[in-house]
Every structure is written in C-alpha cells, then in structure tokens.
C-alpha positions in Angstrom: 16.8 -9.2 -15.3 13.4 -7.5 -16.4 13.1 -6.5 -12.7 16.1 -4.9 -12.0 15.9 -2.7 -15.3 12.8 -1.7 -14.0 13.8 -0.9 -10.5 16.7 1.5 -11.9 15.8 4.8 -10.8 16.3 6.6 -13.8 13.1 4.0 -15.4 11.3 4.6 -11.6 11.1 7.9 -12.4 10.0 8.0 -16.0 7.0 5.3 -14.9 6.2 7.3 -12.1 5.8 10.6 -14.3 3.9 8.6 -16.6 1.1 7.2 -14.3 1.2 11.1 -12.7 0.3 12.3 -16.3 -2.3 9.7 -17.3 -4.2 9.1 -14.3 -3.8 12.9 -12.2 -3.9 10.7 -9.3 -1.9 11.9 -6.3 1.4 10.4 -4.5 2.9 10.9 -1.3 5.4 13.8 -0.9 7.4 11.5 1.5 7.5 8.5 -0.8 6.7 9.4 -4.7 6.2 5.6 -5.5 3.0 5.3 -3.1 -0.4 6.4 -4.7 -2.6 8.0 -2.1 -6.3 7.2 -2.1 -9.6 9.2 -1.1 -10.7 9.5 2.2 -13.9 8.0 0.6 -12.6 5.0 -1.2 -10.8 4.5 2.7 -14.1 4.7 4.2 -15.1 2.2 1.9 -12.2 -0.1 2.3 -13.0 -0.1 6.2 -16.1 -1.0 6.0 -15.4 -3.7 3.7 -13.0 -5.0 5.5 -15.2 -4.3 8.7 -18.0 -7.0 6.7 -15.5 -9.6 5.3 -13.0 -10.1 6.7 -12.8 -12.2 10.5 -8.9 -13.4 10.6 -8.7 -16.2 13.6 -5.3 -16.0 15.5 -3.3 -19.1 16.5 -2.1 -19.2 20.0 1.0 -18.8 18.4 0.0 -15.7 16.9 -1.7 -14.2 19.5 1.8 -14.8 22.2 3.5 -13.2 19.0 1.1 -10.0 19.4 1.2 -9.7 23.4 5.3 -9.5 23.1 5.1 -7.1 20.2 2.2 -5.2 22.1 3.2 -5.8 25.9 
C-alpha cells in the first residue's frame, strides 16, 4: 500500500519539487522523475566501469546478443 500512495501522481509531484528545491540538481525535460548527472561525474562512471567491471557472457548470452544485434 505504501507504494502505490507514493506512486500517485499528485505525491510524485510534490517529491519531485521537493528534491528540485533541496538539492538544485537538474532533471530531464522529457521525463521529470530522471536526475541528470555531470558530464564529469559520467566521465568518471566510465572509467570506473572501464577498471572494474569484466562481465563474462554465457553462450547463451552471447546467441541472445547476435539475434538482438544481427
């Protein structure tokens, strides 16, 4: 229940105007819910991701990926 009182648009928009005010962070024009980030704190997330992070496909996976791709 806590969920969907929260997910009522009229309490979607009061958070969202809240987090605008305290923070001044900025949200997409297309979708008001999504916080943007930097173009630095990106650059940052790349290359940490770049560093850390080596997912290994299945074979499974990878025939999933050639349809999707192919």
């Amino acid at each position: 229940m806590a969920n969907h009182v929260a997910c009522n648009p009229k309490q979607m928009e009061h958070r969202l105007e809240e987090a605008k005010s305290a923070h001044a962070v900025e949200f997409s024009p297309e979708y008001p819910t999504i916080q943007l980030i930097s173009q630095e704190l990106l650059k940052k997330y790349i290359l940490y991701a770049k560093l850390n992070c080596h997912p290994i496909l299945d074979n499974v996976d990878q025939d999933k990926i050639a349809k999707m791709c192919g």
